[in-house]
C-alpha positions in Angstrom: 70.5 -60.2 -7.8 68.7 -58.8 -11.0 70.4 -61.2 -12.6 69.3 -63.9 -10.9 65.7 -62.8 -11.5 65.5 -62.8 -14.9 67.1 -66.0 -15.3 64.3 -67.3 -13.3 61.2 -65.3 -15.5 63.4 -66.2 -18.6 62.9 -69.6 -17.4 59.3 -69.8 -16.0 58.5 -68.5 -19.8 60.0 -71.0 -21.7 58.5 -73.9 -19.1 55.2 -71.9 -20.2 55.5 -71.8 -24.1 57.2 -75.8 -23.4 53.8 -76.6 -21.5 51.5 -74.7 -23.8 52.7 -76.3 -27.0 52.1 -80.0 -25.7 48.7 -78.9 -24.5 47.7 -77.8 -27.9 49.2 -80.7 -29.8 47.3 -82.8 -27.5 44.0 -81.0 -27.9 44.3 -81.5 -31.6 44.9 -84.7 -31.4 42.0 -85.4 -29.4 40.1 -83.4 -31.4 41.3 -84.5 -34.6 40.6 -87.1 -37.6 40.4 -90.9 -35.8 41.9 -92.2 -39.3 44.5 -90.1 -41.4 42.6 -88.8 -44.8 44.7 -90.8 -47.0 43.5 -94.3 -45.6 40.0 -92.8 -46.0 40.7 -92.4 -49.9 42.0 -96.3 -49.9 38.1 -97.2 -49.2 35.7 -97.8 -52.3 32.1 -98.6 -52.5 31.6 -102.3 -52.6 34.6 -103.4 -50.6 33.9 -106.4 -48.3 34.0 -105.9 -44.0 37.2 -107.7 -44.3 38.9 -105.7 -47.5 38.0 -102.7 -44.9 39.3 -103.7 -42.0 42.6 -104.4 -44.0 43.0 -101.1 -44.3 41.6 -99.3 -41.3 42.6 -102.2 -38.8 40.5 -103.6 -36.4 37.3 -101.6 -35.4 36.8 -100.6 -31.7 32.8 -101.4 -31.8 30.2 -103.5 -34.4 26.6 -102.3 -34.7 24.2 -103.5 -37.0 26.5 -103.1 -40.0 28.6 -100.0 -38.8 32.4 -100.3 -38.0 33.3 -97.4 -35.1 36.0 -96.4 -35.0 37.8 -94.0 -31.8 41.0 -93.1 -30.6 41.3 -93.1 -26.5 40.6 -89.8 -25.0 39.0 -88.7 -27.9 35.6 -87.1 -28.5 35.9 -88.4 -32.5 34.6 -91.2 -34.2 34.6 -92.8 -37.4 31.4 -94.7 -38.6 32.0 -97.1 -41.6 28.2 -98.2 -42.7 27.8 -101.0 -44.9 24.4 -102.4 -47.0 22.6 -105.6 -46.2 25.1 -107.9 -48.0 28.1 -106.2 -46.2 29.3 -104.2 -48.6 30.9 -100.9 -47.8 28.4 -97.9 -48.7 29.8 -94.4 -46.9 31.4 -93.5 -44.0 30.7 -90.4 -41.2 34.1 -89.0 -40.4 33.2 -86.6 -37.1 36.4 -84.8 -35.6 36.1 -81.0 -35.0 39.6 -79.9 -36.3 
């Protein structure tokens, strides 16, 4: 019978640890970067709406000259701002990890 027990606490801990690591690789993913760093690098001043959207993709929101950017669930956003004759200028990258 003490056998039996421990088997069963042996397993309730590794169903913990199982559970715990998904729910911390899903909080930093919803916490994390919308777009990976290195696509970030790809964008230069001057680059046309279109030249950007080749390399971020498609953006989830236009307003007034500002590509957002989100993933779903996410509390992150990417804001990619551009000047008066649609040329890229800067970009706000807000994640919390």
């Amino acid at each position: 019978m003490l056998r039996f027990n421990l088997r069963s606490v042996f397993g309730a801990l590794t169903i913990a640890v199982f559970l715990f690591g998904i729910g911390l690789f899903s909080f930093r993913w919803a916490l994390g970067p919308v777009v990976p760093q290195s696509l970030l690098n790809q964008l230069q001043v001057g680059m046309s709406t279109a030249e950007v959207e080749q390399v971020l993709g498609k953006p989830d929101h236009v307003d007034k000259g500002t590509l957002v950017y989100r993933k779903p669930y996410s509390l992150s956003f990417l804001a990619v701002r551009f000047d008066e004759s649609g040329r890229f200028v800067n970009y706000e990258n807000d994640h919390v990890l």
